[in-house]
N, C-alpha and C positions, 0 to 999 in steps of 0.2 A: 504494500500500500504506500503512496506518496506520504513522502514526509509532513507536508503541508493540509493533508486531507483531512477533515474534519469527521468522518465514518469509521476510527481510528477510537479503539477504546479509551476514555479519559482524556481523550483530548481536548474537549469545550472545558472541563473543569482545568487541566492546566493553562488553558488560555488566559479562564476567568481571574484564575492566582497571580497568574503573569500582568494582566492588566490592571488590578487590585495594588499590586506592589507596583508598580510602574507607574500610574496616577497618580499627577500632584498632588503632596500634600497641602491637607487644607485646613489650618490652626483654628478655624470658624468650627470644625465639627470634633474637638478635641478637648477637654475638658482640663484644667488642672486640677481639679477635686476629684483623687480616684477614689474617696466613698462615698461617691454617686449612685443612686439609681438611677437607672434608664427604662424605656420602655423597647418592644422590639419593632415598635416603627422607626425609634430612635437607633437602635442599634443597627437594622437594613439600611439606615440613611448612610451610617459611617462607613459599614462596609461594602457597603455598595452592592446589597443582593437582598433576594427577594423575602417579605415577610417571614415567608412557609421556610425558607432558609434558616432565618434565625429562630426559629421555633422548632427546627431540627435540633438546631443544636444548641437548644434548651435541654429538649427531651432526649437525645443521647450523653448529655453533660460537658459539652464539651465547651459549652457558656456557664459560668453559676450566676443561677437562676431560681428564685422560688414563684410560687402560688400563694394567694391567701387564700384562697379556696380549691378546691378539688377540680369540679368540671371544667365550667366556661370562664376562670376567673386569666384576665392576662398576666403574663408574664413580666417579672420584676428582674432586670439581668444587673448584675452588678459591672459597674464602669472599669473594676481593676480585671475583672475576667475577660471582658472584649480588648483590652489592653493587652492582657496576657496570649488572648488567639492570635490579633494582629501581629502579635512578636512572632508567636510560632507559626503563622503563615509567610514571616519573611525571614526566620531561621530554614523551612523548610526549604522554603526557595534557593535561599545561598546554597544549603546543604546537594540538591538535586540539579542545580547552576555550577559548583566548583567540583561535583562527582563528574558530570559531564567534561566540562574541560581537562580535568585531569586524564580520564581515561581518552579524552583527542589526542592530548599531548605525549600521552604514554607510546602511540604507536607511530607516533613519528620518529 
């Protein structure tokens, strides 16, 4: 398959990571009080993805996040845990950016 083709397992999500990390930073949607709470329309704004996104990853924990209530009650994510993904969405990246150049440079 073309390198550039998008029918390529995981590749819209590395895109999305790539353009995520690559988009100017914007001091207007950044907080310096990280014991904040946010909501996840606020949290979608900053990372730039879709509600049902960050309500994934509420519910797989990968945000912390509680509920006052059980069912239909929304979600409360705390400001240092979306701090914390963003770092490890551009840890990842360096990580899977300097694996690659390494292993170019290895076979030269």
């Amino acid at each position: 398959m073309p390198e550039g083709s998008t029918d390529a397992p995981g590749n819209s999500k590395e895109r999305r990571l790539r353009d995520a990390i690559e988009r100017p930073f914007d001091e207007n949607l950044i907080s310096s009080r990280t014991d904040r709470i946010i909501n996840a329309q606020e949290a979608a704004e900053i990372l730039d993805v879709s509600g049902r996104t960050i309500l994934r990853l509420c519910r797989d924990g990968s945000l912390r996040a509680y509920k006052r209530a059980a069912n239909s009650s929304p979600w409360h994510i705390f400001y240092d845990s979306l701090l914390a993904h963003i770092e490890s969405m551009h840890e990842q990246a360096f990580l899977q950016n300097g694996y690659r150049s390494d292993t170019k440079g290895a076979g030269e």
